[in-house]
C-alpha positions as CSV (number, residue, x, y, z in Angstrom):
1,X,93.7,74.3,104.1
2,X,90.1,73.2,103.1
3,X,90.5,75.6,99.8
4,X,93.9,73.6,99.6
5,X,92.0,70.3,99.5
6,X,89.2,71.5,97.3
7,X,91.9,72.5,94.5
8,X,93.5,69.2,94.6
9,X,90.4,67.1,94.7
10,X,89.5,69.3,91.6
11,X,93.0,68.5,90.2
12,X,92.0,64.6,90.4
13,X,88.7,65.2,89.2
14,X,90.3,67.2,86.1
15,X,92.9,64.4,85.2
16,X,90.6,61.2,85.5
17,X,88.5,63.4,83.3
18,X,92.2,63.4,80.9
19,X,92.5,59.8,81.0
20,X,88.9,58.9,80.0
21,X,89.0,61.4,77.3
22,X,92.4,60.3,75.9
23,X,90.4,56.4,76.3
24,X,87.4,57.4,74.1
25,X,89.9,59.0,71.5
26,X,91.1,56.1,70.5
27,X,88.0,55.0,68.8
28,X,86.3,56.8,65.7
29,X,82.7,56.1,67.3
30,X,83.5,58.2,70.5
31,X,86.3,60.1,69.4
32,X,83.2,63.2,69.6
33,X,83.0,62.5,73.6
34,X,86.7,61.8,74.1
35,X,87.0,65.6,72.7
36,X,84.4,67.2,74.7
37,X,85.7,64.7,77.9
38,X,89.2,66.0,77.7
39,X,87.6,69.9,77.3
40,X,86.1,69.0,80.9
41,X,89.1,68.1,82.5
42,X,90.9,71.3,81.2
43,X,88.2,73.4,82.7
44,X,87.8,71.6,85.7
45,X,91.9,72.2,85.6
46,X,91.5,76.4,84.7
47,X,89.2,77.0,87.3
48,X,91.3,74.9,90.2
49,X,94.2,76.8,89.6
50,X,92.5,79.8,89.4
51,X,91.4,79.8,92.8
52,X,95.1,78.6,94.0
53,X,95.8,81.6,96.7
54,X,99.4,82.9,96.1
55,X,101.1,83.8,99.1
56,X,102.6,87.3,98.8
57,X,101.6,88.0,95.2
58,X,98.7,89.4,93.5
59,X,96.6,87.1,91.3
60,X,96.7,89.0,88.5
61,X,93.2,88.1,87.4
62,X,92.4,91.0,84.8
63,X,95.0,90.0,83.0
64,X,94.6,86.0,83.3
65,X,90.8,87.1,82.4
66,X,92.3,89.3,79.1
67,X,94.5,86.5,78.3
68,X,91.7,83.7,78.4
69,X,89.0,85.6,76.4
70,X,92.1,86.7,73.6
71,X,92.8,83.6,73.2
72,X,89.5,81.2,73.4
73,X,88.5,83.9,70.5
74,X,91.1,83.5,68.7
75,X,91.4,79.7,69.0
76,X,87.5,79.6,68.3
77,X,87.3,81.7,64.9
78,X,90.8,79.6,64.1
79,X,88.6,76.4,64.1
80,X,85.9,77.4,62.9
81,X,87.8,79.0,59.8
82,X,90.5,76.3,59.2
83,X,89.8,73.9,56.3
84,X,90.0,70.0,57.3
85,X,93.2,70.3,54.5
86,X,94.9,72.4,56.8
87,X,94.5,70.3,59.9
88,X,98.1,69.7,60.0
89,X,99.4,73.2,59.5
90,X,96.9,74.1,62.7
91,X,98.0,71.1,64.5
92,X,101.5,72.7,64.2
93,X,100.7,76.3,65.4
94,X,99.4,74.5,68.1
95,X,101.4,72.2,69.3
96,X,104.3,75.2,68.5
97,X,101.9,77.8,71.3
98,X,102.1,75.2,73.6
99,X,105.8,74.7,73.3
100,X,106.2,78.7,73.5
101,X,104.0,78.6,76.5
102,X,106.4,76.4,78.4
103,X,109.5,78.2,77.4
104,X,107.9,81.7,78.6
105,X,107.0,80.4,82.2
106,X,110.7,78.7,82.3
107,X,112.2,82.1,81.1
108,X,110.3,83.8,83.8
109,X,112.0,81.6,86.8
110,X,115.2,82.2,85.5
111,X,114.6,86.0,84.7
112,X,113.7,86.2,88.6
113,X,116.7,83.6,89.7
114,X,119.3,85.6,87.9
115,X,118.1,89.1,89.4
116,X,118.3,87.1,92.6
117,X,114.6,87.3,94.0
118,X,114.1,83.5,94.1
119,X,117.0,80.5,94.9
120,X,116.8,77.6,92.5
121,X,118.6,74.4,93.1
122,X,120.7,72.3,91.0
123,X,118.2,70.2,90.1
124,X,115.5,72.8,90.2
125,X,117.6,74.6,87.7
126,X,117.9,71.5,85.5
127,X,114.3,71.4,85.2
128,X,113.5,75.1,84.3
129,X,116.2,74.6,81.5
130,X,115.4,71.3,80.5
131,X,111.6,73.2,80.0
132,X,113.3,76.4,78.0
133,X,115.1,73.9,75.8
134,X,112.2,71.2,74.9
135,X,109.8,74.4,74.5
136,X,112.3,76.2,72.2
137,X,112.4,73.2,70.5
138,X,109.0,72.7,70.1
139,X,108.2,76.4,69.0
140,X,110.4,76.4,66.1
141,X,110.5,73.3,65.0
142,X,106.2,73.3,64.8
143,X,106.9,76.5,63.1
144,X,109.1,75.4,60.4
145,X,106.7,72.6,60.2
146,X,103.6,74.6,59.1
147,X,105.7,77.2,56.7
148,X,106.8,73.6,55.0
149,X,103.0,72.1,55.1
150,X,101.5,75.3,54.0
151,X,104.3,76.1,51.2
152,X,105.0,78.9,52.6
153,X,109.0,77.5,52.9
154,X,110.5,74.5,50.5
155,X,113.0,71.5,51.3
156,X,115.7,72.8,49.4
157,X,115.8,76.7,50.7
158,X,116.4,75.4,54.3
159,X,118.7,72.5,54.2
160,X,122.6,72.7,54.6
161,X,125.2,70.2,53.6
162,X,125.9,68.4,55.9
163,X,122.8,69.3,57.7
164,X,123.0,65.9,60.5
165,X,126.5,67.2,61.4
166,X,125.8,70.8,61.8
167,X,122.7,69.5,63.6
168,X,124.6,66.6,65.7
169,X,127.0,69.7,66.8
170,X,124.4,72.5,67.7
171,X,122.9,69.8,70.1
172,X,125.8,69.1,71.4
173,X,126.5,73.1,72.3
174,X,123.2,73.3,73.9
175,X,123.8,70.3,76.1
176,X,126.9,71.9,77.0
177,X,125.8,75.2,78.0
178,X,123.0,73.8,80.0
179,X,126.2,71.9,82.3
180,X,127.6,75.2,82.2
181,X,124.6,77.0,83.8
182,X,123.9,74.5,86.4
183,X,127.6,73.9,87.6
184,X,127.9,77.9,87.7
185,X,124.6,78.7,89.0
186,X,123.9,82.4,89.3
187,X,127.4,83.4,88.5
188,X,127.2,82.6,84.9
189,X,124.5,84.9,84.2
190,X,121.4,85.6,82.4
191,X,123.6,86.5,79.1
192,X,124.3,83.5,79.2
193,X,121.0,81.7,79.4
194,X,119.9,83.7,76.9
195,X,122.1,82.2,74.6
196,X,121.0,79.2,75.6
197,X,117.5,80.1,74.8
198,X,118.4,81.2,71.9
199,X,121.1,78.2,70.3
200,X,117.7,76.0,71.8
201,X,115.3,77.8,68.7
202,X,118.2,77.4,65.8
203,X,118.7,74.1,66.8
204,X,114.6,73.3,66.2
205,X,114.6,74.8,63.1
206,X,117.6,73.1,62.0
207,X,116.1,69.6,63.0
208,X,113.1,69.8,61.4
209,X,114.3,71.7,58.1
210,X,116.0,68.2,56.5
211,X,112.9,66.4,57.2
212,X,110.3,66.3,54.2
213,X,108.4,64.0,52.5
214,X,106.3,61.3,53.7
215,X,108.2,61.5,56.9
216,X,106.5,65.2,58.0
217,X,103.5,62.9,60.3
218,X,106.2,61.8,62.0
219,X,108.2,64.6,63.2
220,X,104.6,66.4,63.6
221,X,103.9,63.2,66.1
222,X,107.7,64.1,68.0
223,X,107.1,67.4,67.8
224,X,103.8,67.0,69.9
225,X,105.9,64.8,72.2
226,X,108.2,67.3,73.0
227,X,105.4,69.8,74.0
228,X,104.1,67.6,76.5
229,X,107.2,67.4,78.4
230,X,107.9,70.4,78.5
231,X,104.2,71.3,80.1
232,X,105.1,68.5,81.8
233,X,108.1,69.5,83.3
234,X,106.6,72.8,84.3
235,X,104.1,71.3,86.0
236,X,107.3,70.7,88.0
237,X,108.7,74.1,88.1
238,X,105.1,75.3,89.5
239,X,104.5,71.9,91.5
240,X,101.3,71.9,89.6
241,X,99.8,68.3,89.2
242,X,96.7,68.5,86.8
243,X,99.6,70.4,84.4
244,X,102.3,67.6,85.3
245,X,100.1,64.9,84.6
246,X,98.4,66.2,81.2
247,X,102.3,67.0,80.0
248,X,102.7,63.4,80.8
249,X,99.7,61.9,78.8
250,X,100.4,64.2,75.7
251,X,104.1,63.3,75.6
252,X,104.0,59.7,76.2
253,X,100.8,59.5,73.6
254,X,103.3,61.3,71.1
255,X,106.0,59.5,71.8
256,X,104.6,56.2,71.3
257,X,103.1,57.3,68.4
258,X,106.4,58.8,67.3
259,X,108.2,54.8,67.7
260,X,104.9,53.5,65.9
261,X,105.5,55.7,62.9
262,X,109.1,54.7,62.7
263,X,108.7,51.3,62.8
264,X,106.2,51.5,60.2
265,X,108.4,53.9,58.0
266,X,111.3,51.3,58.7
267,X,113.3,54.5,60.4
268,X,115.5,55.0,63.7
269,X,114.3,57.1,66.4
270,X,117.8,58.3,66.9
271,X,118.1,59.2,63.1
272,X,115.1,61.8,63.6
273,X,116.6,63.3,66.9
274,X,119.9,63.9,64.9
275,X,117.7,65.5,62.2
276,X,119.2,63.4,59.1
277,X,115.2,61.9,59.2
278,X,113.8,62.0,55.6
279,X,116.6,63.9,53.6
280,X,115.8,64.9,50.5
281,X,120.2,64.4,50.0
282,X,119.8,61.3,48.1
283,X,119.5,60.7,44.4
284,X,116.1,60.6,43.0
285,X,114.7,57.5,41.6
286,X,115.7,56.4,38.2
287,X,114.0,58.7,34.9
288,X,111.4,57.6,33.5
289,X,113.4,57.5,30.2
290,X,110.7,56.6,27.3
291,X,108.1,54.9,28.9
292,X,104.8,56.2,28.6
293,X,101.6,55.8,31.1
294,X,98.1,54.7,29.8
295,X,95.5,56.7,30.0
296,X,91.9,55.8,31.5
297,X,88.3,57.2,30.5
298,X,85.8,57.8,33.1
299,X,83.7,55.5,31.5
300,X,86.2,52.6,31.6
301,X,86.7,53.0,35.1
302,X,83.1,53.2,36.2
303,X,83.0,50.2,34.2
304,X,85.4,48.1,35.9
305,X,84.5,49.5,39.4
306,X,81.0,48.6,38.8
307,X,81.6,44.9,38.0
308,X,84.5,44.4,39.9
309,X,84.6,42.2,42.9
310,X,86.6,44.1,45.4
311,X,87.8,47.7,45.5
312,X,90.6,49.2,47.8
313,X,90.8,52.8,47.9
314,X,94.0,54.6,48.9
315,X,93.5,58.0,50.1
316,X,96.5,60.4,49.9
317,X,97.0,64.3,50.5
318,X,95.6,64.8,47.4
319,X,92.4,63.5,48.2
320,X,92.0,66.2,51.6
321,X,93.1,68.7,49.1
322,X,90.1,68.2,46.7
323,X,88.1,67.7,49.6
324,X,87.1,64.5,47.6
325,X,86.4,62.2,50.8
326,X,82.3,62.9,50.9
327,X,82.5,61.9,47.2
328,X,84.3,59.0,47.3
329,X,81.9,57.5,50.3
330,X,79.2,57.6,48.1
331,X,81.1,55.9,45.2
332,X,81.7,53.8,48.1
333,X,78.0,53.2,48.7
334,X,77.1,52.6,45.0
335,X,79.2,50.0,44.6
336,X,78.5,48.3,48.1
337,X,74.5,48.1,46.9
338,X,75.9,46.4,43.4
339,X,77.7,43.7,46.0
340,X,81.2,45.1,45.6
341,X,83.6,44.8,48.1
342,X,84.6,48.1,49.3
343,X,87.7,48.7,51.5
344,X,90.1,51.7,52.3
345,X,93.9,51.0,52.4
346,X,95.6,53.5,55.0
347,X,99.4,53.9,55.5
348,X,100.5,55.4,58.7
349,X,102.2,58.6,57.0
350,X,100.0,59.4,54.3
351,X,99.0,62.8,54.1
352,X,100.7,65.2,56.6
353,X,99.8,64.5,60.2
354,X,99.5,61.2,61.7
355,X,95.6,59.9,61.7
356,X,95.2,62.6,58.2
357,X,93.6,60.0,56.0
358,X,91.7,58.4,59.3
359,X,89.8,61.8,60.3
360,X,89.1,62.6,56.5
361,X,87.5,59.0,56.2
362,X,85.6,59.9,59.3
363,X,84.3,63.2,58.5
364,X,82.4,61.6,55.6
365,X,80.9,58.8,58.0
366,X,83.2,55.6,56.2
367,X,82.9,53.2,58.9
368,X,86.1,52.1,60.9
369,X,86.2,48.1,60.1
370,X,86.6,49.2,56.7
371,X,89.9,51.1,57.1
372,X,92.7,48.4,56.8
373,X,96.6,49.1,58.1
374,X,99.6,48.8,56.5
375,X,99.9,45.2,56.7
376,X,96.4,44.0,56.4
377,X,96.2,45.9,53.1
378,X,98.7,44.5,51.6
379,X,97.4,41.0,52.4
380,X,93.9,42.0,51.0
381,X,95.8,43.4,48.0
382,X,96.4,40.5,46.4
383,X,93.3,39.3,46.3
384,X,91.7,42.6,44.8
385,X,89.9,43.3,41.8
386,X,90.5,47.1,41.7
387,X,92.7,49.4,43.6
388,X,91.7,52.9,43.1
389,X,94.7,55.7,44.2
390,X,93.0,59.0,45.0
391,X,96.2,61.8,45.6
392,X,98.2,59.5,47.0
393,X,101.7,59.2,45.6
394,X,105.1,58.3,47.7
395,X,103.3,55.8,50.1
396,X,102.9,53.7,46.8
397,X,106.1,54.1,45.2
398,X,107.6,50.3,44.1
399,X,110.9,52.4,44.6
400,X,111.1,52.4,47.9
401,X,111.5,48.8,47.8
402,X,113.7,48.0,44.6
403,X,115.3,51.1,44.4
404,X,118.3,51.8,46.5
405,X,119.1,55.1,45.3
406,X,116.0,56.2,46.3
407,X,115.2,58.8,48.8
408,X,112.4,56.8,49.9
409,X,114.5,53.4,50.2
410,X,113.6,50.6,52.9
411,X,110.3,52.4,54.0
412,X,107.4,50.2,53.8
413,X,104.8,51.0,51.2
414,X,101.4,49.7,50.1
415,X,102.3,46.9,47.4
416,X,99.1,48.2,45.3
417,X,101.1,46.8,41.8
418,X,99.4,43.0,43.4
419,X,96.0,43.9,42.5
420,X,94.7,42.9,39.7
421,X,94.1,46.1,38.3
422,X,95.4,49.7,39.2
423,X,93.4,53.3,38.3
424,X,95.7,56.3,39.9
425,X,93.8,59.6,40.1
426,X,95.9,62.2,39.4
427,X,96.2,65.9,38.9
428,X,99.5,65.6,35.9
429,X,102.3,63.2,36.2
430,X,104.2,65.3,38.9
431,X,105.9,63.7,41.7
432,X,104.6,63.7,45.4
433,X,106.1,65.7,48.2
434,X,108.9,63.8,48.1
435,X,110.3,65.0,44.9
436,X,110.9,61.6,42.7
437,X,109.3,59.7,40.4
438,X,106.7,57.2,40.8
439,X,107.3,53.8,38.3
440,X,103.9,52.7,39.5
441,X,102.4,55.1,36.6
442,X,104.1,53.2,34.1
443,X,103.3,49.8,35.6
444,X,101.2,47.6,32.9
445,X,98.6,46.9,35.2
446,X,97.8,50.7,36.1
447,X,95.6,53.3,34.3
448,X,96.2,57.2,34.9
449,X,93.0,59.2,35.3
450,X,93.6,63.1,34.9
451,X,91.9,65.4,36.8
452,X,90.7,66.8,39.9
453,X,90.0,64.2,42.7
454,X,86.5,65.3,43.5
455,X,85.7,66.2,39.8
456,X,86.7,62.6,38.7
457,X,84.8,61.0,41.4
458,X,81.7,63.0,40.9
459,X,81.8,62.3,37.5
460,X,81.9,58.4,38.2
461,X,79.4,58.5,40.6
462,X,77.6,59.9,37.5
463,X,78.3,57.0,35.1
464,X,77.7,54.1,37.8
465,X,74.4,55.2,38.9
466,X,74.0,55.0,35.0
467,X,74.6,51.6,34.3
């Protein structure tokens, strides 16, 4: 009884520990401690329900002990190897385990309910399949997600025609057999469940695999959502509290995150769960036809940085790929000490996990007041001197909002074309992940500088100190 007390204190202990952690997060300048806060909580959490006493069972500590040294190693050399460009593909093996995690344990109820060593009620039952469905979901979706990010997989080998419907149908089937299990109970068998398990993984690659584009942040975001409740919800099945109550922080963080996104992106909530969210189906923006973009010299734009009044950068995927965000803080600090204006313009899907541009800006120390959202950027656009694009490409598309036969149509963008002046940094004239064309390069007021991100930077970091 006293061991009993000890545990849950330690449980209480573990998620205040969760809360404050998930409090410091939300700010850059203790994002470190929120980390290492949360990290507390979850061992606080480990060792509680280590030293839970199972009645009647053995507690299996070799193999706990095997499981939790494979896979702190594992998880250990994984960060310390992975590249701050793919974040998001880690974030999705991730946040897929976890989902996996949750379906196991839900498999292994049922596995012991259908061989009739335990009795689950109907509403127990609903829980232990509402956990093997979320998981599933979860699992292949995040995988799917990483193969896209890490193209390893592309849009067009994965999506159907018709892909909502097909979608809108399997979901349908799943909810279905899950009635069918719970009315039936033990007489409709473990066959059966299986099948369940198993229509529960097509349908999360099927969601995600129409989803591309600037719209992968979000799904990443529901994705996350959906592995919180499912820990969540076995934290039920176990009637474990520290894992009930960290299921519940993660999936509400992620789903509020998840409406954020979408009202930023100008999408439905209801349009990603159907999985219709960011099709590549429509047509593509209009051909460029004749037109033909001007062409910038390093000098010139060192030039016009240098005397400029204000400067807006907008970071994009391209500039994690170059690794170009150190660089571009100390263009940053050049200009500052000649009295320029320096700010950072951040849309809420650039890059390929929500926060991407945000924890690339603060790896190379840019300060947090200078980061502007959606819509205070494209109030201090109009007043700008300079805006300078680095790898960022849909999330500054004028297509998306004069354009209806766009892909991209009705999701907001940053209206860079208001500055007085536009320099894009650019690898070739390709378009982004989305697939279409960009009329911004052929705007009269933009500039094309070829190159790599971090090479172009360096090299005006070069000519400023210069003049």
């Amino acid at each position: 009884m006293l061991l009993t007390t000890y545990i849950n204190l330690s449980y209480l202990i573990g998620a205040v520990a969760f809360v404050w952690g998930l409090r410091l997060l939300s700010s850059p300048d203790t994002a470190r401690k929120g980390n290492i806060w949360a990290g507390i909580g979850m061992g606080i959490a480990i060792v509680a329900t280590l030293a839970y006493p199972l009645s009647g069972a053995e507690n299996n500590y070799a193999w706990i002990a095997g499981g939790l040294i494979v896979g702190g190693i594992i998880g250990w050399l994984a960060a310390k190897k992975i590249q701050m460009t793919a974040m998001p593909q880690m974030v999705s093996v991730f946040n897929g385990l976890g989902g996996a995690c949750a379906s196991v344990l839900a498999l292994a109820e049922l596995l012991k309910y259908y061989d009739g060593s335990m009795s689950l009620g109907v509403g127990q039952l609903g829980i232990v399949l509402f956990t093997l469905l979320i998981g599933a979901i979860s699992f292949t979706g995040s995988m799917l997600a990483f193969a896209k990010l890490d193209g390893r997989i592309q849009d067009k080998h994965v999506i159907l025609p018709k892909h909502s419907v097909i979608n809108l149908f399997l979901l349908i089937g799943v909810l279905v057999l899950a009635i069918v299990l719970m009315i039936q109970g033990q007489a409709a068998g473990l066959v059966l469940a299986i099948v369940f398990l198993v229509l529960a993984l097509i349908y999360g690659f099927s969601f995600v695999a129409p989803i591309g584009g600037a719209d992968m942040p979000v799904v990443i975001s529901l994705l996350n959502s959906f592995t919180g409740l499912s820990a969540a919800a076995a934290g039920l099945i176990y009637n474990n509290q520290i894992m009930l109550v960290g299921g519940i922080l993660v999936g509400a963080a992620g789903t509020i995150l998840t409406v954020l996104m979408c009202e930023a992106m100008n999408r439905s909530l209801l349009n990603v769960i159907v999985g219709g969210f960011g099709s590549a189906g429509g047509p593509a923006a209009a051909d460029s036809g004749d037109q033909v973009a001007k062409v910038a010299t390093v000098t010139d734009v060192s030039i016009q940085l240098f005397y400029a009044n204000s400067v807006i950068f907008v970071p994009g995927y391209g500039l994690a790929v170059a690794q170009a965000q150190k660089v571009v803080k100390e263009l940053d600090d050049l200009l500052e000490a000649n009295g320029v204006d320096v700010k950072y313009a951040i849309h809420p899907v650039a890059g390929r996990m929500p926060g991407h541009m945000n924890v690339l800006l603060a790896e190379a120390d840019v300060p947090y007041p200078k980061l502007l959202d959606l819509d205070d950027a494209n109030a201090a656009l109009k007043d700008t001197d300079t805006v300078v694009i680095v790898g960022a490409n849909d999330v500054v598309n004028p297509a998306a909002l004069d354009d209806p036969g766009s892909p991209i149509y009705g999701m907001p963008v940053l209206e860079v074309w208001n500055a007085k002046n536009i320099i894009v940094l650019k690898r070739s004239m390709n378009p982004g992940y989305a697939g279409i064309q960009n009329p911004l390069f052929f705007h009269e007021k933009n500039r094309m500088l070829f190159g790599d991100a971090k090479d172009s930077i360096q090299k005006l970091v070069q000519e400023v100190k210069n003049l």
